[in-house]
N, C-alpha and C positions, 0 to 999 in steps of 0.2 A: 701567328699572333702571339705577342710576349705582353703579359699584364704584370703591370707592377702595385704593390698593395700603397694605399693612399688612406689616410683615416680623418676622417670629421668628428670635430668633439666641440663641448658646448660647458663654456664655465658657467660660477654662480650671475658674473656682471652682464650677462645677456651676448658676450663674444663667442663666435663659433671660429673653432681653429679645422687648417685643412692642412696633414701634415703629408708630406711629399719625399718621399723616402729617398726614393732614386735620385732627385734632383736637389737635396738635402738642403728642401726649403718650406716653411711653415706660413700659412697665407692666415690673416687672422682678417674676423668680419664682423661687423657689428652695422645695429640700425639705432639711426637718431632719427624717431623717438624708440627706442626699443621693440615696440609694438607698433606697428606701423595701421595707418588706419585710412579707410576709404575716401579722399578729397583731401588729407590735411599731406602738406613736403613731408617727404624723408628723407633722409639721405644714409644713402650705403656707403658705409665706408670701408678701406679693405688695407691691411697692412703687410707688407712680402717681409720677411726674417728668413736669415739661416738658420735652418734648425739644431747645428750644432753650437752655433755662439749667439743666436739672438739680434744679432745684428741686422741693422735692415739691408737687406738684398737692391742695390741703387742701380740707375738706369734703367728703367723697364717702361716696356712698353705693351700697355693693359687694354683687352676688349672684353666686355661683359656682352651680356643677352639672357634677357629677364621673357622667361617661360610658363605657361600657365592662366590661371584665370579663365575670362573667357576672351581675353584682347589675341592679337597677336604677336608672337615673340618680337621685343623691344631691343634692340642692338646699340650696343653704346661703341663703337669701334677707336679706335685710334688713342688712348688714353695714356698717355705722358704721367708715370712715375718716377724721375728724377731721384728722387731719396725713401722711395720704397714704399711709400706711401697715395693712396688716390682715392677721389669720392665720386659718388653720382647723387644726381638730385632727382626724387622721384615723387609722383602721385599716383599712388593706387588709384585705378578708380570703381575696380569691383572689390568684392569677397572673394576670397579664396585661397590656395596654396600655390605658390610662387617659387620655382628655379631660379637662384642667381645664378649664373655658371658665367666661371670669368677663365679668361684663356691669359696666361701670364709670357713676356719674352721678354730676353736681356737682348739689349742692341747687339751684345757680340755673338748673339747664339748658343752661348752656351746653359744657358737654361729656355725651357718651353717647358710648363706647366699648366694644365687643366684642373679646377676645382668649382666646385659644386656645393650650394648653400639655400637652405630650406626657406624661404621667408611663408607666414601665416600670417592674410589680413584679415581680420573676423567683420561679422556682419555686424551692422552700426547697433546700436542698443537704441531698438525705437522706442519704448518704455520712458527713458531717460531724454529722450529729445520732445518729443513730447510733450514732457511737462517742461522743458526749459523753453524749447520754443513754439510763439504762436503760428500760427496759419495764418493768412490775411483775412480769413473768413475770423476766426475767434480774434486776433485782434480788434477788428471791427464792433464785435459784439462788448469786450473789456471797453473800451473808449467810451462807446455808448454807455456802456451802467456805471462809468466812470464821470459822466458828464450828468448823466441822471442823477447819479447820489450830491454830486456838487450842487444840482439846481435843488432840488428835497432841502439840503441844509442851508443853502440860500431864501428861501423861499419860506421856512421853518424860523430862519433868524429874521426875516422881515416883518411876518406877522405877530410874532414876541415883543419885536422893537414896537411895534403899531398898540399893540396890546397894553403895551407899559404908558406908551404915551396918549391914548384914551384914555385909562385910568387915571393916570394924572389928571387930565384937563376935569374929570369929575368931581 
């Protein structure tokens, strides 16, 4: 067994880099939206460079499989990077801590690269949902004191008008 050292780092813009020593190439990773959240798309996107000139690493050909949660690992296989560049489109649909592990290959073989990328989906802020959205139970109930106060002011302005024109006729 020969292990070669790989390192994962994470700048300030939310990118997490996986650099590859042996096969002297740097996989960079990001999520749109950054923080990825339970029900709403995101998409992982993944960028291959040489890591001695920056350039991007072209013709590849990328498989992910997304780990974790309580689903079962999710395989995206066959993925066409052309100019070094590729995405996936995804929906969390629990909480929790997430594996990207993406397996990288150039058509001619001479690169095959393994890397590994944390994603964190946090649990929704019930607090916050809450007060933004109703239930159909409390919707029902707002409608209702919403048609109530309309009839009160309706009902308020009829007997004024009637009031005013009694008076007059006196």
């Amino acid at each position: 067994l020969c292990v070669f050292p790989a390192y994962a780092q994470v700048s300030t813009n939310g990118t997490k880099t996986w650099l590859d020593r042996e096969n002297n190439i740097k996989i960079l990773f990001r999520t749109t939206p950054e923080q990825p959240t339970i029900g709403t798309p995101s998409v992982l996107r993944f960028t291959v460079q040489n890591l001695q000139t920056g350039k991007p690493v072209t013709n590849l050909l990328a498989s992910v499989v997304i780990v974790g949660g309580t689903e079962a690992p999710i395989p995206f296989p066959n993925i066409s990077a052309v100019d070094g560049d590729f995405s996936i489109d995804v929906i969390f649909i629990n909480e929790g801590s997430y594996q990207v592990i993406t397996k990288i290959t150039s058509q001619t073989h001479d690169v095959a690269s393994l890397a590994s990328f944390a994603v964190t989906v946090p649990a929704p802020d019930l607090s916050m949902q809450s007060a933004l959205n109703f239930s159909d139970r409390n919707y029902i109930i707002w409608v209702a004191l919403l048609i109530a106060s309309a009839a009160g002011v309706a009902l308020f302005l009829i007997l004024k008008n009637k009031n005013k024109n009694t008076m007059r006729k006196d």
